[in-house]
LUMMAR-606527 format. One record per residue: residue number from 1; residue in one letter; chain; x, y, z of N, C-alpha, C in turn. Coordinates in steps of 0.02 Angstrom, whole numbers, plus 50000, padded with zeros to 5 digits. Each point is the difference from the previous one (the first is absolute). Layout:
   nr  rest  kette     nX     nY     nZ    caX    caY    caZ     cX     cY     cZ
  NUM     a      A      X      Y      Z      X      Y      Z      X      Y      Z
...
//
This chain:
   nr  rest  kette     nX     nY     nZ    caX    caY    caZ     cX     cY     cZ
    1     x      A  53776  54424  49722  49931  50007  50024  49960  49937  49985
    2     x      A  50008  49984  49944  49976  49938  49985  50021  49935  50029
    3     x      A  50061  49995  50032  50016  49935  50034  49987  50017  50076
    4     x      A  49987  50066  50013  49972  50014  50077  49932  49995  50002
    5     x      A  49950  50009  49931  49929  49963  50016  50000  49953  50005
    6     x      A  50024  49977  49959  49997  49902  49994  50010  49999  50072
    7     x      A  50056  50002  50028  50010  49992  50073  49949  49998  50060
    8     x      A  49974  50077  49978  49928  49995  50057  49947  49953  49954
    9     x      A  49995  49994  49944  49954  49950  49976  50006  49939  50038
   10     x      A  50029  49993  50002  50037  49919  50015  49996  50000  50087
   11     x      A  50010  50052  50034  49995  49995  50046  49918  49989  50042
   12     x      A  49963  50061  49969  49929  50010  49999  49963  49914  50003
   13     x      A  50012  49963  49932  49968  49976  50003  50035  49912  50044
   14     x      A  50058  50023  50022  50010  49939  50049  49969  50041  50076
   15     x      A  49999  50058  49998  49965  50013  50061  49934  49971  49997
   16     x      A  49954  50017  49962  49930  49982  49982  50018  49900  50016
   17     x      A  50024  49967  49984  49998  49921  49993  50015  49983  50058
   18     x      A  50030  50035  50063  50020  50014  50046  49947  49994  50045
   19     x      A  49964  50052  49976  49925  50017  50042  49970  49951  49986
   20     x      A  49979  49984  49948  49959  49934  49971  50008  49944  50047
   21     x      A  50084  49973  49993  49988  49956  50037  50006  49975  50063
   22     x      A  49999  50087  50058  49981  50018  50067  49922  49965  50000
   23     x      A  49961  50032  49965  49933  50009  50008  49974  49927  49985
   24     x      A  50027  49966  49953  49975  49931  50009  50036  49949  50042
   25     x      A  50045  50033  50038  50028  49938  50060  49950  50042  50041
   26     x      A  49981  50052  50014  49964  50020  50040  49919  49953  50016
   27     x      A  49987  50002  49938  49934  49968  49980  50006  49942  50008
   28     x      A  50045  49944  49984  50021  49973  50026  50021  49977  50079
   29     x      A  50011  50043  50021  50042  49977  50073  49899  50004  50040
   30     x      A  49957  50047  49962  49936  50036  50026  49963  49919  49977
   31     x      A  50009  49984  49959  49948  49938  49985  50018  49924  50040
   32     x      A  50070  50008  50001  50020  49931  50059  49962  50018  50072
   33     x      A  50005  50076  50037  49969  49993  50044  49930  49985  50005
   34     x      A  49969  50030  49938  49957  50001  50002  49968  49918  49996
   35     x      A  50026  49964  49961  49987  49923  50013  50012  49980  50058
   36     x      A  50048  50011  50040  50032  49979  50062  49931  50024  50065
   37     x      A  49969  50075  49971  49942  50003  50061  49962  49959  49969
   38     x      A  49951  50005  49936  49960  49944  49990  50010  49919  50038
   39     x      A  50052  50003  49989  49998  49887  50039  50019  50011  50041
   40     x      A  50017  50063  50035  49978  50003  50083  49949  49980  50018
   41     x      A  49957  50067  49959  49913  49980  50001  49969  49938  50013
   42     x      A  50023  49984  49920  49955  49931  49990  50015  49951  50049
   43     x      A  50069  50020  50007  50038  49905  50062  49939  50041  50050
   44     x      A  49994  50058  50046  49959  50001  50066  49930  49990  49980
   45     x      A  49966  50003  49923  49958  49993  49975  49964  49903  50021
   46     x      A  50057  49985  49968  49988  49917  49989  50021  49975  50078
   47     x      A  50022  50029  50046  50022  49962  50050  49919  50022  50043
   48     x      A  49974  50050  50007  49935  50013  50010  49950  49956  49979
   49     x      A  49997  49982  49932  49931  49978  49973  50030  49916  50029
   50     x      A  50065  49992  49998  50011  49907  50012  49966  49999  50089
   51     x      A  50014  50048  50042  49965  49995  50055  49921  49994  50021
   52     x      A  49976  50057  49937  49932  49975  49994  49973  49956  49977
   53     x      A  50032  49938  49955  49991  49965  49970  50006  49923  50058
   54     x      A  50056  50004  50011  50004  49952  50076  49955  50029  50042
   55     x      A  49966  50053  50008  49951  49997  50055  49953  49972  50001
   56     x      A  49969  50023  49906  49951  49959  49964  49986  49945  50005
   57     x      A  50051  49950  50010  50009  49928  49978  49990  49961  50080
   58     x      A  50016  50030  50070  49983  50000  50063  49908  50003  49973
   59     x      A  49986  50062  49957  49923  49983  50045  49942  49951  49939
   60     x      A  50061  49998  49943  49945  49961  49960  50013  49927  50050
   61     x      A  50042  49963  50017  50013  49963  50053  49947  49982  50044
   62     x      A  49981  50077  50051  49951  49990  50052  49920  49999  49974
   63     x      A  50004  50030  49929  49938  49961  49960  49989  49934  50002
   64     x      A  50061  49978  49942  49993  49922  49991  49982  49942  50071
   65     x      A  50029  50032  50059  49990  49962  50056  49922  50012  50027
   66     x      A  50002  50051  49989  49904  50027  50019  49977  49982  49957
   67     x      A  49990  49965  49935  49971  49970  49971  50004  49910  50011
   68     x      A  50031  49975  50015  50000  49934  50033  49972  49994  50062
   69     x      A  49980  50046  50034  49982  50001  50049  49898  50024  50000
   70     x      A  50013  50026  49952  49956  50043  49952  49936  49920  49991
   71     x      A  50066  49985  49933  49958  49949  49997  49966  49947  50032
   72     x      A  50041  49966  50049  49975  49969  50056  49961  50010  50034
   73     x      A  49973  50073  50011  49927  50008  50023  49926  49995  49966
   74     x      A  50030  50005  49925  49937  49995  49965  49990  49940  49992
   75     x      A  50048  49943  50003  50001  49948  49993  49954  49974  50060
   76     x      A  50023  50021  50055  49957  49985  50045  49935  50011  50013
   77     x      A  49986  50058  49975  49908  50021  50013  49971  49968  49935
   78     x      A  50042  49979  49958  49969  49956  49957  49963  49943  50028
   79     x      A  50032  49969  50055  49993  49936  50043  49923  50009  50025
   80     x      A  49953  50045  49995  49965  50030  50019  49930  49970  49947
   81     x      A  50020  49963  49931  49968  49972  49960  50008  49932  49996
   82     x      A  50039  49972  50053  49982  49932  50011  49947  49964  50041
   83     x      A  49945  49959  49942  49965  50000  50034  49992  49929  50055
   84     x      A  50053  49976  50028  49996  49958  50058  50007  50045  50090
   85     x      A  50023  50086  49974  49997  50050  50069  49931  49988  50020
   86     x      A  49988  50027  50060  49946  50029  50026  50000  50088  49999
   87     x      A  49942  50021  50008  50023  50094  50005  50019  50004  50055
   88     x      A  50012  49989  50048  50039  50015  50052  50057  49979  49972
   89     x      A  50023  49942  49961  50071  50015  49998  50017  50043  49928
   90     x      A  49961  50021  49997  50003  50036  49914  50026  50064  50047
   91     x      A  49964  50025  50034  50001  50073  50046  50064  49992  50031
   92     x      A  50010  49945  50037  50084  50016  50012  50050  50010  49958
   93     x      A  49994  49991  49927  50052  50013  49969  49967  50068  49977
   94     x      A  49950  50011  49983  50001  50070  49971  50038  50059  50068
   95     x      A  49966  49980  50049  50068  50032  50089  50035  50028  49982
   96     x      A  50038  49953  49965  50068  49976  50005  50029  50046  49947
   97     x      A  49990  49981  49938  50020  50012  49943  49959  50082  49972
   98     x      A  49947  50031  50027  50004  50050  49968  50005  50050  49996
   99     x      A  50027  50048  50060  50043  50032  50023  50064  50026  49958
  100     x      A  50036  49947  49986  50054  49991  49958  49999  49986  49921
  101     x      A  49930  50009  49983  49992  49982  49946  49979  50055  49966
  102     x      A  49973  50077  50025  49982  50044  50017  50084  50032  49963
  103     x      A  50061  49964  50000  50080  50048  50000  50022  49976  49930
  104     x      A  50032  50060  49972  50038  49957  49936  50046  50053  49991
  105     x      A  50061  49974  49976  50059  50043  49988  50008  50042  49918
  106     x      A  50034  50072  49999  50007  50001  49935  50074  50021  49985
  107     x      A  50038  49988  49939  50059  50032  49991  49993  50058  49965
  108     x      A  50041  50063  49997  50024  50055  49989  50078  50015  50008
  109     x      A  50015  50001  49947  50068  50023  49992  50019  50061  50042
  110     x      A  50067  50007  50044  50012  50065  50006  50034  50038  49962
  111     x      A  49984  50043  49966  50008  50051  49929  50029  50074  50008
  112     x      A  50009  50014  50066  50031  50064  50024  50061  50012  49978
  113     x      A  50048  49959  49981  50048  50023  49980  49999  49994  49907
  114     x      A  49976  49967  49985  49959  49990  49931  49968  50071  49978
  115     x      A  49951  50037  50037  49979  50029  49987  50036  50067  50007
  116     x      A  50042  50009  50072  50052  50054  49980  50051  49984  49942
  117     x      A  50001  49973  49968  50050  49977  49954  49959  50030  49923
  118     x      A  49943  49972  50006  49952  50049  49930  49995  50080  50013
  119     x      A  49990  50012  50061  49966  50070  50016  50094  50045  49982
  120     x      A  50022  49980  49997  50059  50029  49992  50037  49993  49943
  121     x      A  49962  49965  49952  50024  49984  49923  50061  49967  50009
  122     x      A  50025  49974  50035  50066  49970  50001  49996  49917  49985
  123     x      A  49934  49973  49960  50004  49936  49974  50062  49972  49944
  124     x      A  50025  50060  49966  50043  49973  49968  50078  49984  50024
  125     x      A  49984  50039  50068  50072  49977  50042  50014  49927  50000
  126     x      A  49952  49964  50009  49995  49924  49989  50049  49980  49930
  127     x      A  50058  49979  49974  50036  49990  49929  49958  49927  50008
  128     x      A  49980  49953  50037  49997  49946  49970  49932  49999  49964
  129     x      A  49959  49976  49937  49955  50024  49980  49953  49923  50013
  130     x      A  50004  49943  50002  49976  49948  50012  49973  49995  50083
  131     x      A  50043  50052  50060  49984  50007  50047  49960  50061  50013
  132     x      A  49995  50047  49961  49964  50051  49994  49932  49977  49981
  133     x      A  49988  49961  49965  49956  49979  49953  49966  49952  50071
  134     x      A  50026  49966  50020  49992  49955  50063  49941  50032  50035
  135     x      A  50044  50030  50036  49977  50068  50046  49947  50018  49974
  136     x      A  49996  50053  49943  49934  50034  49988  49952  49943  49998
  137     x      A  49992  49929  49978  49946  49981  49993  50003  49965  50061
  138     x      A  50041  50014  50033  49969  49961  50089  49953  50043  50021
  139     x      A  50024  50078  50007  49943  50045  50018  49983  50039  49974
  140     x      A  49991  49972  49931  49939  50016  49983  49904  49953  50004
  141     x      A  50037  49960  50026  49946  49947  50002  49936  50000  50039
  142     x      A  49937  50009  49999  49949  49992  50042  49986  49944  50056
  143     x      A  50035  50027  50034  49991  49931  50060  49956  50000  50028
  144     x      A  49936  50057  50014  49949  50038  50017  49939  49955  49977
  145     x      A  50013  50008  49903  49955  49955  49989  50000  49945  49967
  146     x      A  50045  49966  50009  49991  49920  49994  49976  49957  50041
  147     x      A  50028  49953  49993  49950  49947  50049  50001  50018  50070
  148     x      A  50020  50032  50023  50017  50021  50065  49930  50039  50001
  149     x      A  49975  50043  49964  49945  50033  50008  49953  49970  50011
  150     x      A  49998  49915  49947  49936  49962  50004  49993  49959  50063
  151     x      A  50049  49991  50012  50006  49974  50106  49967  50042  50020
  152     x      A  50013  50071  50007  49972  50035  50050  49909  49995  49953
  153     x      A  49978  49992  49975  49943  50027  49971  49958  49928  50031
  154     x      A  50056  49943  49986  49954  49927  49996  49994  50009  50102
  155     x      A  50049  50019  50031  50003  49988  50071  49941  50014  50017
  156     x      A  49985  50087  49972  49940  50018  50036  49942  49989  49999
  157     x      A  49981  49978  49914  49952  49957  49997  49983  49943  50039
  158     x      A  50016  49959  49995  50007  49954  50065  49985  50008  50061
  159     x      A  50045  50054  50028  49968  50018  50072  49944  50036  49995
  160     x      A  49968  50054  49963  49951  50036  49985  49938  49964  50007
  161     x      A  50008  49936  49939  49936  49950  49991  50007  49946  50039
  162     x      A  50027  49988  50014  50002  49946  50068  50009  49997  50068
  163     x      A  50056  50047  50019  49994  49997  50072  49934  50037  50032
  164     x      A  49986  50016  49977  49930  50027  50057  49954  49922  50002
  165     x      A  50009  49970  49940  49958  49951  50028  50028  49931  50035
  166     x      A  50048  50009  50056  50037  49952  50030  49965  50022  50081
  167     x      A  49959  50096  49988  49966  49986  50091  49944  49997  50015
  168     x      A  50023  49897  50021  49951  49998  50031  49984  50036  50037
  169     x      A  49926  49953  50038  49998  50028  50078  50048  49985  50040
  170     x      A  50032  49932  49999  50044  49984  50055  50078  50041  49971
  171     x      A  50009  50010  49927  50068  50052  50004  49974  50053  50024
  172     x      A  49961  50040  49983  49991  50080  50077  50018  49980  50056
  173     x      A  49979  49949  50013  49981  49968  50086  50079  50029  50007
  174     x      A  50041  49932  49970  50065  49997  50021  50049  50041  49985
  175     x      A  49970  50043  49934  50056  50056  50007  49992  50088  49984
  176     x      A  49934  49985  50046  49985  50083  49984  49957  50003  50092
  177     x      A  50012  49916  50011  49943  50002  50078  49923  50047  50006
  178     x      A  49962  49966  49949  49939  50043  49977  49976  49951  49992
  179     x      A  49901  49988  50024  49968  49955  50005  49960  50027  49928
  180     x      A  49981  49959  49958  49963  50042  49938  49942  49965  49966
  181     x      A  49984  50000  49949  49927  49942  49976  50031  49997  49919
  182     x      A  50077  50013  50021  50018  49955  49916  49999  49916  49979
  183     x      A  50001  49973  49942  49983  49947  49999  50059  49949  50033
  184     x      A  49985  49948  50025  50056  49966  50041  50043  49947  49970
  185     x      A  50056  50001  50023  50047  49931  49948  49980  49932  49955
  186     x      A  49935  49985  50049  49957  49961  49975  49984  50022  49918
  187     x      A  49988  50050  49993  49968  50031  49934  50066  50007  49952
  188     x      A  50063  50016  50027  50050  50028  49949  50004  49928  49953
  189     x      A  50010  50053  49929  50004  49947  49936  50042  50019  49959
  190     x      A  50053  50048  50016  50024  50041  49945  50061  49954  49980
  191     x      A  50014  49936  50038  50053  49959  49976  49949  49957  49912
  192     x      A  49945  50021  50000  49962  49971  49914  50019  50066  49968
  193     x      A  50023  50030  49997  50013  50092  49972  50052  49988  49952
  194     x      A  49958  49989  49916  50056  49973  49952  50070  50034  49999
  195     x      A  49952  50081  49987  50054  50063  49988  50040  50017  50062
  196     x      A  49986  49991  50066  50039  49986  50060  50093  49989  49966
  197     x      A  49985  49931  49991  50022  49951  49990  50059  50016  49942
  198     x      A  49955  50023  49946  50038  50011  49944  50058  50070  49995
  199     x      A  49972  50038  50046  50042  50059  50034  50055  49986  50034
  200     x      A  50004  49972  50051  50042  49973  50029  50061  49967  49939
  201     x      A  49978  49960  49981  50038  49951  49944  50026  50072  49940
  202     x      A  49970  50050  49986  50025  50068  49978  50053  50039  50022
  203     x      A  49989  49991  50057  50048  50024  50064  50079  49945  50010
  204     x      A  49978  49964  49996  50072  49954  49996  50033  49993  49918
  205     x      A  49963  50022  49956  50034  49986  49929  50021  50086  49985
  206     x      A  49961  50049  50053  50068  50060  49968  50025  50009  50062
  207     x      A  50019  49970  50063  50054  50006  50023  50057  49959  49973
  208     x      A  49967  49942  49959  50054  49962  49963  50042  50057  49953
  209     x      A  49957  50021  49961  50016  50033  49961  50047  50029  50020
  210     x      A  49973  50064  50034  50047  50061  50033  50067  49982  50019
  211     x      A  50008  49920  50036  50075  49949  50027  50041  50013  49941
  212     x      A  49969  49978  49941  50029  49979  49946  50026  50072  49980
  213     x      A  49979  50043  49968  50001  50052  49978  50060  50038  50062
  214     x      A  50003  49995  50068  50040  50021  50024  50080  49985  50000
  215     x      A  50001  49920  49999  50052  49966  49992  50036  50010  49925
  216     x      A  49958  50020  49955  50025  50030  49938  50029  50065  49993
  217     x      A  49975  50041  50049  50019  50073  50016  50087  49995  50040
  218     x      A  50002  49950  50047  50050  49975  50035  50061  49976  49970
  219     x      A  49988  49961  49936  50049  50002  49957  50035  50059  49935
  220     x      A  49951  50040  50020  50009  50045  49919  50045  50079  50056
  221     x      A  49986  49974  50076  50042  50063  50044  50059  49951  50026
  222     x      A  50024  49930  50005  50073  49977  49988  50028  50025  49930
  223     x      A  49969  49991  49957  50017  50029  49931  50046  50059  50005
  224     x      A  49943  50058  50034  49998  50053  49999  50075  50026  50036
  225     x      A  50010  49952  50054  50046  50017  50060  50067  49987  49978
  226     x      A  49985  49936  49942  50063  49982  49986  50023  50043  49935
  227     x      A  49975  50030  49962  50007  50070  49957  50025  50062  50037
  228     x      A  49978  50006  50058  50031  50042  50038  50047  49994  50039
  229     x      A  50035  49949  50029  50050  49973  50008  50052  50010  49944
  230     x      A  49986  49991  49957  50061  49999  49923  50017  50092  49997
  231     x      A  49952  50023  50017  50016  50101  49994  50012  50028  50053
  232     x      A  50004  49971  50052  50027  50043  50061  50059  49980  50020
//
């Protein structure tokens, strides 16, 4: 009796070690897949955000070019304070130039896949942590209100306080075709208009800015691309 317990003893507990180590190849075989869906994830994760990121880099691009172009107009209605013009030729460049001077570009990241990526807690799908780290502080960043804000604030000032006083009588004439008793070209003086002047020159040092600050953004998403390149 005693060498027939031992027996089931012995048996019992190789059954039990048996089970044991079912249940952890199980857990096992359960945690490889389970890594295997994660960097599914993350690879369709990162192949997403690298698309938005190259899209990004297309329109910080059509900034930087709208800002050279940008600038060249302010440059020009600047011309507007030389005083060897006449106001007739002062008025042809304001024509000319302010229309277009009236436009300014801004960047915004596209964050849609960024943001389904938070809304779904799946940030830590990301293993690389230097590119994670990347990422969050790309968008998290206020692009809203940095200098980009003060463009739009300085633009409108500008047009607000000054363009109304560019009509003459003869600008209605010519571009509203209205005979009126405003004062006539003869009278315009706003090329002596310190703060004019100094606005403008405001206007070209934060589109400088904004160039700069973009082209910095431009390198830190090659960065970015080439981090993501190494995980997919």
């Amino acid at each position: 009796m005693s060498n027939q317990t031992g027996k089931y003893f012995k048996y019992a507990i190789g059954e039990i070690i048996l089970v044991v180590i079912g249940i952890l190849i199980a857990l096992q075989i359960n945690t490889w897949n389970q890594e295997r869906i994660n960097r599914k994830k993350e690879r369709s994760y990162l192949v997403e955000l690298k698309a938005s990121l190259e899209s990004d880099q297309l329109q910080i691009q059509k900034v930087l070019d709208f800002n050279v172009a940008k600038d060249s107009i302010v440059v020009n209605l600047m011309r507007i304070f030389d005083s060897q013009l006449t106001n007739e030729e002062r008025f042809e460049i304001i024509q000319s130039y302010a229309t277009p001077f009236t436009e300014y570009e801004f960047f915004e990241p596209n964050s849609t896949t960024w943001n389904n990526l938070l809304s779904a807690e799946n940030i830590n799908l990301i293993n690389d942590r230097t590119l994670r780290t990347y990422l969050t502080k790309y968008y998290a960043f206020d692009y809203d209100g940095s200098v980009q804000e003060r463009i739009k604030i300085m633009n409108r000032k500008i047009i607000d306080e000054n363009f109304p006083k560019f009509f003459t009588r003869e600008y209605a004439k010519r571009n509203l075709n209205l005979e009126t008793d405003l004062p006539g070209i003869e009278e315009f003086d706003h090329h002596r208009n310190q703060t004019f002047l100094s606005d403008l020159f405001g206007v070209r040092f934060l589109i400088q800015m904004q160039s700069e600050g973009l082209r910095d953004i431009a390198k830190e998403i090659d960065h970015m691309i080439t981090l993501m390149d190494q995980n997919i």
